[in-house]
DRENMAR-960311 format. One line per field, with one value per residue (C-alpha): y, z, x negated; residue number from 1. Coordinates in steps of 0.5 Angstrom, whole numbers, plus 500, padded with zeros to 3 digits. Example, Ala and Ser with C-alpha at 12.3 -4.5 7.8 and 13.67 -1.06 7.14 Angstrom:
2
yy = (491,498)
zz = (516,514)
xx = (475,473)
n = (1,2)
This chain:
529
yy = (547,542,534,532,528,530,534,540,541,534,537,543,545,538,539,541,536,531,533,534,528,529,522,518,515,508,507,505,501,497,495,493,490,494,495,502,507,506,514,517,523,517,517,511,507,501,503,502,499,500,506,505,506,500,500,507,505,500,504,510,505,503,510,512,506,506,512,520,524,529,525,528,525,530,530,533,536,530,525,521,524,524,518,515,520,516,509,511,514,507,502,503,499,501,504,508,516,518,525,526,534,537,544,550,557,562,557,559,555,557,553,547,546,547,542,537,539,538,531,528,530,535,541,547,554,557,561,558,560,557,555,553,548,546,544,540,536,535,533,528,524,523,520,516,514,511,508,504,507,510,518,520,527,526,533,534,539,541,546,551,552,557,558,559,553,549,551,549,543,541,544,537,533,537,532,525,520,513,509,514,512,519,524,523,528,526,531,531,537,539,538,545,543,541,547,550,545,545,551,549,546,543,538,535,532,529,529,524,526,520,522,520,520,520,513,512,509,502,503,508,502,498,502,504,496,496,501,497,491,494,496,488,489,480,481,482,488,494,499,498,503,504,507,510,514,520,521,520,525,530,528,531,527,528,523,526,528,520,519,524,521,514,516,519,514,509,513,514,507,506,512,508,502,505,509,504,501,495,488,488,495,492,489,496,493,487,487,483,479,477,476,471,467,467,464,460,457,456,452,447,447,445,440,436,436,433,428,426,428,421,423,429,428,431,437,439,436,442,446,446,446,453,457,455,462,465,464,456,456,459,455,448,451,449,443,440,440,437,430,431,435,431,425,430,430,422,421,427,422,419,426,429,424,426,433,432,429,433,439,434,432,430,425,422,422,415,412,413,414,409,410,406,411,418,422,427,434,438,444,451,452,444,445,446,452,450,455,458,460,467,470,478,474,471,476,478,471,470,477,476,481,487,484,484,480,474,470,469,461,462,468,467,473,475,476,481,488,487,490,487,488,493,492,498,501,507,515,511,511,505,505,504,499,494,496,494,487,485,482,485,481,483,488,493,499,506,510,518,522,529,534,535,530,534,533,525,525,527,523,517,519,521,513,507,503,507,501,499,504,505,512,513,518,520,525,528,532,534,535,532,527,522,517,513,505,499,492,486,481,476,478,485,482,480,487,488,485,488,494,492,491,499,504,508,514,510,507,514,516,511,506,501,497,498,492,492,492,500,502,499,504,510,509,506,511,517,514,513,504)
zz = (472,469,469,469,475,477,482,480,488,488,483,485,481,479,471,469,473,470,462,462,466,466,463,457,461,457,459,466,462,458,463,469,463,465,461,462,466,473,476,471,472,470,474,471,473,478,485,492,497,502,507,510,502,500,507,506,499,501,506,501,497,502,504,498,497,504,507,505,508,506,505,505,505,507,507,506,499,495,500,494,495,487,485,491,488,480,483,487,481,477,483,481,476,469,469,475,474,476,476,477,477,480,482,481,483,484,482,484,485,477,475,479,479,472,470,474,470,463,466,467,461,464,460,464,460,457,464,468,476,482,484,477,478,484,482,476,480,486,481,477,483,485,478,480,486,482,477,483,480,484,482,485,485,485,487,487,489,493,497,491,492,496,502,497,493,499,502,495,495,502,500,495,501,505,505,504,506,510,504,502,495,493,490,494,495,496,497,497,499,504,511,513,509,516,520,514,514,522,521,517,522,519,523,518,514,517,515,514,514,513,515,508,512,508,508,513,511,511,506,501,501,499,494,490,490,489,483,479,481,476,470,469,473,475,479,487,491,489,495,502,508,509,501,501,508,505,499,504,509,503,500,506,505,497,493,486,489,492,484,483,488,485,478,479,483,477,472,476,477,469,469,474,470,463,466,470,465,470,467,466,463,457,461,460,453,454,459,467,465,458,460,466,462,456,461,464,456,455,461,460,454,456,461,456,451,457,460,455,448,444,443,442,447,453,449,448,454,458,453,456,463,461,464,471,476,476,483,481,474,477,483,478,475,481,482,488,484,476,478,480,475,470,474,473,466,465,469,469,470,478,479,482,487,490,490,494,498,499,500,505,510,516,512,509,514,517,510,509,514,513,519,515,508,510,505,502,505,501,496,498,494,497,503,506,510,517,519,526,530,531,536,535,536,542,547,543,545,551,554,560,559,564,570,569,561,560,557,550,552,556,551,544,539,539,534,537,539,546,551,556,562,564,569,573,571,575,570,564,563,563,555,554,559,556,549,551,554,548,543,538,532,533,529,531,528,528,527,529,531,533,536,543,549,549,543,543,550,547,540,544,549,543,540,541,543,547,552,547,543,547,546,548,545,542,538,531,529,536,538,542,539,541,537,538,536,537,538,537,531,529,523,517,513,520,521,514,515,523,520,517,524,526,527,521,523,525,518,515,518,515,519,517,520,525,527,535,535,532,537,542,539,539,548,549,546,549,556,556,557)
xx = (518,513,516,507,508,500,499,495,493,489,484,481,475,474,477,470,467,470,471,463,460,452,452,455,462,461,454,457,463,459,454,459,462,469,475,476,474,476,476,479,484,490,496,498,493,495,498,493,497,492,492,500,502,506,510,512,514,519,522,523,526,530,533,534,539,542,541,544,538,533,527,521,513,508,500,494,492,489,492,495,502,503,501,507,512,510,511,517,520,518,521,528,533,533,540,538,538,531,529,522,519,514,514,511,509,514,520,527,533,536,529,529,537,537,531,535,541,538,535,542,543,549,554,552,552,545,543,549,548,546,554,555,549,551,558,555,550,555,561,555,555,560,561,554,557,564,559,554,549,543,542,535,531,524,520,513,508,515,512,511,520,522,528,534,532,531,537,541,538,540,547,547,547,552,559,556,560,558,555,550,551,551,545,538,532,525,520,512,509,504,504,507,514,516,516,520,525,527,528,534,537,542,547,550,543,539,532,527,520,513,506,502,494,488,484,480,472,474,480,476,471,477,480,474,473,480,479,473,477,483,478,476,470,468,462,460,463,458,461,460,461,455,454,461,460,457,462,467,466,464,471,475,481,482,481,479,473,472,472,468,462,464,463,456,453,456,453,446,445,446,441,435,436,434,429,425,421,422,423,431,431,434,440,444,444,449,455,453,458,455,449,450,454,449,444,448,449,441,441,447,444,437,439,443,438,432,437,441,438,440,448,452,458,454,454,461,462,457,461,468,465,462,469,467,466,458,457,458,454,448,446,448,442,438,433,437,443,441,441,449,451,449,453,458,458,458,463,468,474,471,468,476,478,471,472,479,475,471,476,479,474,479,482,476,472,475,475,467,463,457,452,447,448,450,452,447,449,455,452,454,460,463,462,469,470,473,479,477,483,484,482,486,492,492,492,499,502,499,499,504,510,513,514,522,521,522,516,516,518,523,526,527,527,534,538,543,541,541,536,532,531,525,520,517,511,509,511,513,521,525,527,520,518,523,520,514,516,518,514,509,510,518,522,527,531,530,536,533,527,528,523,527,529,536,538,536,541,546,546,546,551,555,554,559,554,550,548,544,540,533,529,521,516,511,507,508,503,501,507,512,517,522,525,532,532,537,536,531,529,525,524,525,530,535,533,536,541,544,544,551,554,552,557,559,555,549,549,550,543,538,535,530,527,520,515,515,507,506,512,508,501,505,507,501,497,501,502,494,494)
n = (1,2,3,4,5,6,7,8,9,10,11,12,13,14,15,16,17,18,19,20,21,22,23,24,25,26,27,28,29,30,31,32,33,34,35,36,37,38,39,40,41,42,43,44,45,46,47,48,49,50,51,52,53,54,55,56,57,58,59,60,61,62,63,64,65,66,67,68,69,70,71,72,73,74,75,76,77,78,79,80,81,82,83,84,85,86,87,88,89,90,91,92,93,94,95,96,97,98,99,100,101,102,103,104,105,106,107,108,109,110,111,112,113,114,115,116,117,118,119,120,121,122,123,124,125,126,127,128,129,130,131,132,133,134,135,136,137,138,139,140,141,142,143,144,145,146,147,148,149,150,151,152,153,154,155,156,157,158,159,160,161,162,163,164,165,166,167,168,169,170,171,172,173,174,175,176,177,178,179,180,181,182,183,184,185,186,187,188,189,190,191,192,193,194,195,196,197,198,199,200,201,202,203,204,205,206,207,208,209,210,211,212,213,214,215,216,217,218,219,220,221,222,223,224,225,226,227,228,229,230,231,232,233,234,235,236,237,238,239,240,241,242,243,244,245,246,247,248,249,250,251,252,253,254,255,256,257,258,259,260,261,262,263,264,265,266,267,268,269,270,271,272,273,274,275,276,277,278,279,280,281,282,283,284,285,286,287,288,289,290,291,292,293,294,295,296,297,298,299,300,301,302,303,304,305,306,307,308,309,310,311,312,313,314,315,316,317,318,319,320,321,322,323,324,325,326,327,328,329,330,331,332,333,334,335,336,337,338,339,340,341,342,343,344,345,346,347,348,349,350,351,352,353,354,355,356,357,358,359,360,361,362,363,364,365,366,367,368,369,370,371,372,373,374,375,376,377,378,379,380,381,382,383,384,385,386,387,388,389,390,391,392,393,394,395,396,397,398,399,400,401,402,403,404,405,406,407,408,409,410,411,412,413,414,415,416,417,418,419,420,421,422,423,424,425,426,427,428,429,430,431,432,433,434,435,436,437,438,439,440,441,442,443,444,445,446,447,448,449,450,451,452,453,454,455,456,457,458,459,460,461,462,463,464,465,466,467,468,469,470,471,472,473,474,475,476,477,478,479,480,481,482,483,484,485,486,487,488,489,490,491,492,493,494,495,496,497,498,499,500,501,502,503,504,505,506,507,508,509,510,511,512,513,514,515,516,517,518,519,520,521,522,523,524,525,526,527,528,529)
C-alpha cells in the first residue's frame, strides 16, 4: 500500500514532461510576478471548489458523520478525485482517527486491512489474517463509537482492490446501528467501481455512490485563473475560453494535462517577450507588478515636483497614497485627472465625504443637484455601477406552478415534510408533478436511490411514514435510476435539522439535503420539458 494521497492514474506520461519543461520554470514566475509555480504536480496546493466539488465535499462530510453507508466518488481518471479525497481527509477535527491510503495494483485484503490496522495504531500479531484484522478494526470502532470520536477510512485509486478485499470492507459495515457513529468508508475509484459494488447486493449496507464530472470549458478557465490566482499573480485575467478551448479539448477531462498546456503557454509567452527585439523586451527583467508601481512611483513623483515644489509634505503625502490598485494609479496619471488628484493631496480630510457621495448617488442627489453648476462627470473608477435586476431569476419566481399547487403567495415554504397536492401533467407520474410545484430554490431530503422501480416500491411501502416520501426518476450513467425523498424546506440547515425527526431506519441511511431546482433538472430533462 502506499499512503501518497496522489493519484499515479491522473499523471500518465506527464512525469517527464513536467520534470524537464522546455524552459526555465522561474522565467514565467519572475515575469508574472508569481510566488511560486501554480501547475506544479503538489497535492497540496489549494483546493478548487468549482465544477460541483465543494458541494460534494459538504455532503461527504455530512455522511461520514451521520450516516453508516459505503461512500463511493467515482469518475474519470484525472478528474481530480485525489485531490477530494486529501481535502476530505483534512476537513475533520484533530482528535478524529483519518486513515487516508491509496491502493495499488494487485493489493489484497491482508495489505489494505493491515495498513488500516497500523494507522490506528492497533495490536495485531506480525502476519495476522484477514479474520483477526477484521476483528481488531471491528472492536476499534466500537471503541471509537464509545469515545465519540469520527473513526474514517480514505482509500484512493480503490479500483486497484479486488473482490475479497471489497467484500471485507463491507464486512466492517455490516452491524452498524442507527447513530452511524461507527467505522465509515470512502472510496475514490474509476467509473466502473459501481457495477462492481451492485453486484455485492448486500441489503443491510447501503451505498452511497456521487459522480465526480470533468470541468466543463468555463470551469477549466475558472480554475486556471483560480490557480495563478493562489500563486499571488495581482494582474488581469490571462485565461479566456477562447484560449483555453484548444487545451480543453486535447486534456479530455485530466487535469494534469490542463496543467501542462498551461505552463507551456506561460513559458512561450515569457519566450516571445525576450526574443522579440520589440520595445519592452527588458520587461522579463523585473516582475509586471514591479514595474507598474515603479511607474506609478515617477509620476507621483513628477506631478508633485511641477505643482507643489516649494514644500516636502505633498511628497510623503503622495507616498502613503502609492498602495492603491494599478487599475487606479494609472489613470490618476491622466491629463483629465491631475488637477483633482493634486485636490486630493491638499485635502485629503474633505476628500472622504465626497467619496461616500459618490458611492451613494440616491441619497446625494436631492442635497446637490445645482442645475446652474452640474457637476463634472465621474472618472472610470467613481462612477458607481447601478445594480441591474436579475433577470435569470424571475422566471423562477414568477413561473405559475402545476395547476394543482399553490402559488408561492399563498403557500409559504413549509417546514413540515408534507406533500402537495399534484397537478395533472399528461405521462408524468403524480410524485413528480408535486416536486416540480414546489419551489426551485426549496430543499428537501434524499433518503435513497436504487437502479430499480421495484425495490423503491417496496422500500416506501415498508416506511412508517410512507404518505410522505416522494420518489421520481432519472438517469445515472445512462441508465435508469430512481431516487426517494421527503419533505419540504426553505433552506439546507432546517433541512438538517428535519433529519432528527425521521424514522430510525431512514436516519440510519444517510440523507442530506438537495435543492429542489437540480431535482427539477434531473425530471425535466428525462421527461423532455
Amino acid at each position: 500500500m502506499n499512503t501518497d494521497p496522489t493519484d499515479s492514474s491522473e499523471h500518465d506520461n506527464l512525469a517527464g514532461q513536467s520534470a524537464a519543461p522546455e524552459f526555465p520554470v522561474a522565467d514565467y514566475r519572475q515575469y508574472y510576478g508569481l510566488s511560486e509555480d501554480p501547475f506544479r504536480d503538489d497535492p497540496e496546493f489549494a483546493f478548487f471548489g468549482g465544477g460541483g466539488r465543494r458541494a460534494l465535499l459538504e455532503q461527504l462530510q455530512h455522511l461520514c458523520q451521520f450516516s453508516a453507508s459505503l461512500l463511493a466518488v467515482l469518475g474519470k481518471p484525472g478528474v481530480g478525485k485525489s485531490r477530494v479525497a486529501l481535502e476530505l481527509a483534512n476537513s475533520f477535527q484533530f482528535d478524529d482517527d483519518i486513515c487516508l491510503l491509496t491502493a495499488e495494483p494487485g493489493a489484497g485484503a491482508e495489505a489494505v486491512l493491515g495498513q488500516m490496522a497500523r494507522h490506528f495504531a492497533l495490536s495485531v500479531d506480525d502476519n495476522p489474517s484477514v479474520g483477526r484484522l477484521l476483528a481488531a478494526l471491528r472492536h476499534f470502532a466500537q471503541i471509537a463509537d464509545e469515545e465519540d470520536r469520527l473513526a474514517l477510512t480514505i482509500i484512493d485509486d480503490a479500483h486497484h482492490l479486488d473482490e475479497k478485499t471489497l467484500g471485507a470492507l463491507i464486512s466492517l459495515l455490516q452491524g452498524q446501528d442507527s447513530t452511524g457513529r461507527r467505522l465509515h468508508i470512502v472510496l475514490f475509484a474509476d467509473s466502473e467501481m459501481v457495477t462492481r459494488l451492485d453486484q455485492f447486493n448486500m441489503h443491510d449496507v447501503l451505498i452511497h455512490d456521487f459522480d465526480l464530472a470533468p470541468l466543463s470549458l468555463e470551469e477549466a478557465t475558472d480554475y486556471l485563473n483560480f490557480r495563478m490566482e493562489m500563486a499571488d499573480y495581482m494582474g488581469p485575467e490571462l485565461f479566456t475560453e477562447e484560449k483555453v478551448e484548444p487545451w480543453w479539448r486535447r486534456a479530455e477531462g485530466r487535469i494534469p494535462r490542463l496543467h501542462e498546456q498551461a505552463r507551456r503557454w506561460l513559458l512561450e509567452s515569457v519566450s516571445a517577450r525576450a526574443s522579440s527585439g520589440r520595445p519592452g523586451e527588458r520587461r522579463n527583467a523585473l516582475p509586471l507588478v514591479h514595474i507598474v508601481v515603479i511607474a506609478v512611483l515617477l509620476g507621483v513623483l513628477l506631478m508633485v515636483f511641477i505643482y507643489q515644489g516649494d514644500s516636502g509634505a505633498p511628497e510623503r503625502e503622495s507616498t502613503t497614497r502609492l498602495p492603491e490598485s494599478r487599475e487606479t494609479q494609472t489613470l490618476t496619471l491622466s491629463p483629465s485627472n491631475e488637477a483633482s488628484n493634486r485636490t486630493e493631496l491638499e485635502s485629503s480630510a474633505e476628500s472622504e465625504p465626497a467619496a461616500e457621495t459618490v458611492q451613494t448617488p440616491e441619497s446625494a442627489a436631492p442635497e446637490r443637484a445645482l442645475p446652474e453648476s452640474p457637476s463634472p462627470e465621474p472618472s472610470v473608477e467613481e462612477r458607481p455601477e447601478i445594480p441591474q435586476p436579475d433577470e435569470a431569476s424571475e422566471p423562477e419566481e414568477t413561473s405559475a406552478p402545476a395547476a394543482g399547487a399553490k402559488t408561492p403567495t399563498e403557500q409559504p415554504p413549509s417546514e413540515e415534510p408534507a406533500v402537495a397536492q399534484a397537478s395533472s401533467l399528461p405521462d408524468i407520474p403524480e410524485d413528480e408533478q408535486v416536486l416540480l410545484s414546489w419551489r426551485a430554490s426549496e430543499y428537501t431530503l434524499q433518503l435513497l436511490g436504487a437502479s430499480s422501480r421495484a425495490s423503491v416500491d417496496r422500500y416506501i411501502e415498508a416506511q412508517p411514514n410512507r404518505q410522505q416520501l416522494l420518489s421520481f426518476e432519472t438517469l445515472r450513467q445512462g441508465k435508469p435510476w430512481f431516487v426517494v425523498v421527503t419533505g419540504r424546506y426553505s433552506s439546507t440547515e432546517s433541512a438538517r435539522e428535519a433529519i432528527n425527526d425521521l424514522p430510525e431506519d431512514q436516519r440510519k441511511a444517510g440523507p442530506w439535503p438537495r435543492r429542489l431546482g437540480e431535482l427539477h433538472g434531473e425530471i425535466r430533462e428525462l421527461r423532455g420539458l
